[in-house]
N, CA, C and O of each residue as an XYZ file, in Angstrom:
264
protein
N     296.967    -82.288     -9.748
C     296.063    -81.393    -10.435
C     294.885    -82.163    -11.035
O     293.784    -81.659    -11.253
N     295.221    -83.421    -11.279
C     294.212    -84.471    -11.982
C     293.060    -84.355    -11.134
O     291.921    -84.051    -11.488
N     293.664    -84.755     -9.429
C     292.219    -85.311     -8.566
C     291.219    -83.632     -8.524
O     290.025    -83.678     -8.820
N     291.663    -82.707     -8.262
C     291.449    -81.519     -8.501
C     290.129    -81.229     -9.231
O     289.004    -80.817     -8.948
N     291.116    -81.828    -10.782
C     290.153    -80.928    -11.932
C     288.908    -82.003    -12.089
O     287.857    -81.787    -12.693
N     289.342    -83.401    -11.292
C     288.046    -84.159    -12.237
C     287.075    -84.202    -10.307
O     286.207    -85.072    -10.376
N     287.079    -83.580     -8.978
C     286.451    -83.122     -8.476
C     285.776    -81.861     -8.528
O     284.868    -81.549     -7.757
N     286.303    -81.021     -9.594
C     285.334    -80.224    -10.083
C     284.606    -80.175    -11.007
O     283.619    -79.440    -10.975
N     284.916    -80.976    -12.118
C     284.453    -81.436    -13.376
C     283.164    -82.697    -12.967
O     282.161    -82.986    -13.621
N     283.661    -83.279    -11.626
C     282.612    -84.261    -11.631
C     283.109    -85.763    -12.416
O     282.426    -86.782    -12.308
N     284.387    -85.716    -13.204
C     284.254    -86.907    -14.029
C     285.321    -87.876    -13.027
O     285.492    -87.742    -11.815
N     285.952    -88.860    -13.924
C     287.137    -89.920    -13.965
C     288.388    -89.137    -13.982
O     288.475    -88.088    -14.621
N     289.054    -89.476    -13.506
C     290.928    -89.151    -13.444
C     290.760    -89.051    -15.387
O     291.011    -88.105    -16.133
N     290.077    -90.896    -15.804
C     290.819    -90.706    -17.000
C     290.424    -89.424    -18.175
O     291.112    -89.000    -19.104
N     289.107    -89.034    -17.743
C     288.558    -88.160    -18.496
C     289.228    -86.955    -18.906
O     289.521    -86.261    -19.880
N     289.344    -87.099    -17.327
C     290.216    -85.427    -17.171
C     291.152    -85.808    -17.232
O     291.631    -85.464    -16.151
N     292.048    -86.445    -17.852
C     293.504    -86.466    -17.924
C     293.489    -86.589    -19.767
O     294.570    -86.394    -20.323
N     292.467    -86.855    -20.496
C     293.013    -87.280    -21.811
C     292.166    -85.615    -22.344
O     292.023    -85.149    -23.474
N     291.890    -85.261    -21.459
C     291.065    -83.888    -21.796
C     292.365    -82.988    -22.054
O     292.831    -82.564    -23.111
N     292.694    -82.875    -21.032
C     293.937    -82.110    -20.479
C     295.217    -82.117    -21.330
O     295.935    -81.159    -21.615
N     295.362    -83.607    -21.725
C     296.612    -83.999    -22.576
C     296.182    -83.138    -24.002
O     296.850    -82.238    -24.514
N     295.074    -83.596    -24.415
C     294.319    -83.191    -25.671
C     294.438    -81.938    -26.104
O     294.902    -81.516    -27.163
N     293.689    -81.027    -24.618
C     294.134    -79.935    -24.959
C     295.385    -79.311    -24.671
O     295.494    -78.087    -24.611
N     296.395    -80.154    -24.479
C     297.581    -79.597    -24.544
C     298.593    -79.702    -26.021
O     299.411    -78.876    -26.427
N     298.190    -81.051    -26.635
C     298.051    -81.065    -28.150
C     297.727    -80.077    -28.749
O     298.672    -79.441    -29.218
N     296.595    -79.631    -28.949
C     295.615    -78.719    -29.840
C     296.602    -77.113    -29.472
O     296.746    -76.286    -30.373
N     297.026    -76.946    -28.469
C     297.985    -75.710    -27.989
C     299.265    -76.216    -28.885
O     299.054    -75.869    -30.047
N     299.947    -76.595    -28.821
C     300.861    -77.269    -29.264
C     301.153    -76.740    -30.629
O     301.930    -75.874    -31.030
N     300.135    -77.668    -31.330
C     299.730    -77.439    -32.996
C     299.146    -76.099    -33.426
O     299.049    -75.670    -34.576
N     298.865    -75.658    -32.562
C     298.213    -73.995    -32.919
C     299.537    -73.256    -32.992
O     299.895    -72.592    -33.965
N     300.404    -73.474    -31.595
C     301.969    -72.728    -31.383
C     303.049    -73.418    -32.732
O     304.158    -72.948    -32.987
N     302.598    -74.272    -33.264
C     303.839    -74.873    -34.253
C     303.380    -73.675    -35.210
O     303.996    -72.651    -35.504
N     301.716    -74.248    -35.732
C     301.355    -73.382    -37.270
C     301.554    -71.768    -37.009
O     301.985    -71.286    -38.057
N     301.415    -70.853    -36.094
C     301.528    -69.427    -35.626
C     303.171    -69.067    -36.042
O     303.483    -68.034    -36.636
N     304.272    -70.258    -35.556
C     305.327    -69.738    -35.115
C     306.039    -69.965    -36.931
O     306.800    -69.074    -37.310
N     305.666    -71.419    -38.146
C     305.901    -71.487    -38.911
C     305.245    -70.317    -40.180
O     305.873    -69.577    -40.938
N     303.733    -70.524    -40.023
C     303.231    -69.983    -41.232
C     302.900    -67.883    -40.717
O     302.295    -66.979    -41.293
N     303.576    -67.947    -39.583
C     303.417    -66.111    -39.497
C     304.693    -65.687    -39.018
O     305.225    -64.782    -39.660
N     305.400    -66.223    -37.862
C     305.989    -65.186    -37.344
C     307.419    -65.582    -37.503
O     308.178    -64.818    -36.906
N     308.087    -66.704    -38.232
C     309.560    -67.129    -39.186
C     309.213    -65.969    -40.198
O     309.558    -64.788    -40.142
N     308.384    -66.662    -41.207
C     308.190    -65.684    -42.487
C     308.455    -63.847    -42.240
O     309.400    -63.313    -42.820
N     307.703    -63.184    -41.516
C     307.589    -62.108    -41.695
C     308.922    -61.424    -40.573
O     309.564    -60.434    -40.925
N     309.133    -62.005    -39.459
C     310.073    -61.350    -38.762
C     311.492    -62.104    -38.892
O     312.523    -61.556    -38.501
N     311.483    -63.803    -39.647
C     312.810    -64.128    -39.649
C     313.312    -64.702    -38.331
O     313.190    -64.049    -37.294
N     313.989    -66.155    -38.349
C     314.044    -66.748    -36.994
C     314.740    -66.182    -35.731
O     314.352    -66.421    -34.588
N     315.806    -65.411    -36.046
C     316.332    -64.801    -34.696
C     314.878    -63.960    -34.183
O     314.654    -64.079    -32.978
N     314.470    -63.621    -34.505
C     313.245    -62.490    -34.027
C     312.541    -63.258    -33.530
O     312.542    -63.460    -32.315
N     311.957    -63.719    -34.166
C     310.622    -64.881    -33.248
C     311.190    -65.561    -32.564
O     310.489    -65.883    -31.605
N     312.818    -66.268    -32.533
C     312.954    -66.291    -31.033
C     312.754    -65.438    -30.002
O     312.336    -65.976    -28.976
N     312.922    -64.305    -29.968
C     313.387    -63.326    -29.172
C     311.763    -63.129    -29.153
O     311.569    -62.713    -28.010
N     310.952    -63.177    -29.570
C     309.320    -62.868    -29.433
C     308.234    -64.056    -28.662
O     307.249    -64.019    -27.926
N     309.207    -65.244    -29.427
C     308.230    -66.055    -28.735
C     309.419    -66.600    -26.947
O     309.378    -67.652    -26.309
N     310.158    -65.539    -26.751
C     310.645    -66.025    -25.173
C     310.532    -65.125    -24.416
O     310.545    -65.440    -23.226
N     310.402    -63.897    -24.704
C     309.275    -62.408    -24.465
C     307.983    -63.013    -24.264
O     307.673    -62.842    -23.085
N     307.148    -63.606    -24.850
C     305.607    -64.400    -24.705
C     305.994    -65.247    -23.304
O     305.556    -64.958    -22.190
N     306.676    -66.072    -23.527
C     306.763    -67.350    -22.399
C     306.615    -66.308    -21.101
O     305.578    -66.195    -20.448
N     307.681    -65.670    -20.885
C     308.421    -65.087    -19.919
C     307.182    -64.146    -19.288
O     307.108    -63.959    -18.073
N     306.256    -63.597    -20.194
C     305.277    -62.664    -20.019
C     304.287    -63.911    -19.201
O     303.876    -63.553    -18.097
N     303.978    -64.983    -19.543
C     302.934    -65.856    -19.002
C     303.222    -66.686    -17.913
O     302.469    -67.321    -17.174
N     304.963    -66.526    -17.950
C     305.314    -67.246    -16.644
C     305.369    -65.963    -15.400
O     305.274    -66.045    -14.175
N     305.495    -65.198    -15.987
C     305.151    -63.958    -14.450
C     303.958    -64.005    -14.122
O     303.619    -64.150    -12.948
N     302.881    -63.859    -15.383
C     301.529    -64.001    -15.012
C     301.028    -65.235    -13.987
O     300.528    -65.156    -12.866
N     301.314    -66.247    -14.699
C     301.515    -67.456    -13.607
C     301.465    -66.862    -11.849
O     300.656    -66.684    -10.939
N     302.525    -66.763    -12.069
C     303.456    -66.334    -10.606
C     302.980    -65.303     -9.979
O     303.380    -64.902     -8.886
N     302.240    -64.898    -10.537
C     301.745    -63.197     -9.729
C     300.140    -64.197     -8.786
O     299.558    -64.126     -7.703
N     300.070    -64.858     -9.803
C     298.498    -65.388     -9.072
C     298.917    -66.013     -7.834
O     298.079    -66.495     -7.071
């Protein structure tokens, strides 16, 4: 996917690879603070399991349909 994205991007493997990592960080830390400071608190951890594997499951079909 590397040679891919940095033949369309135009750059370096490394560019596009610390891009990529980076923004897979920044997802990461957005999904920690969402799942701690909103959706424990108000729905309680059995629930937001059950919400955030409803989410996955919803984006891995999406995936798959493409």
């Amino acid at each position: 996917i590397f040679s891919v994205a940095s033949k369309i991007n135009g750059s370096d493997y490394g560019t596009v690879a610390s891009n990529a990592y980076g923004l897979d960080l920044l997802g990461a830390a957005t999904g920690a603070l969402i799942l701690t400071i909103y959706l424990i608190p108000i729905f309680g951890f059995g629930w937001s399991v059950v919400i955030t594997g409803i989410f996955n499951l919803i984006l891995a079909l999406c995936g798959r349909i493409r």
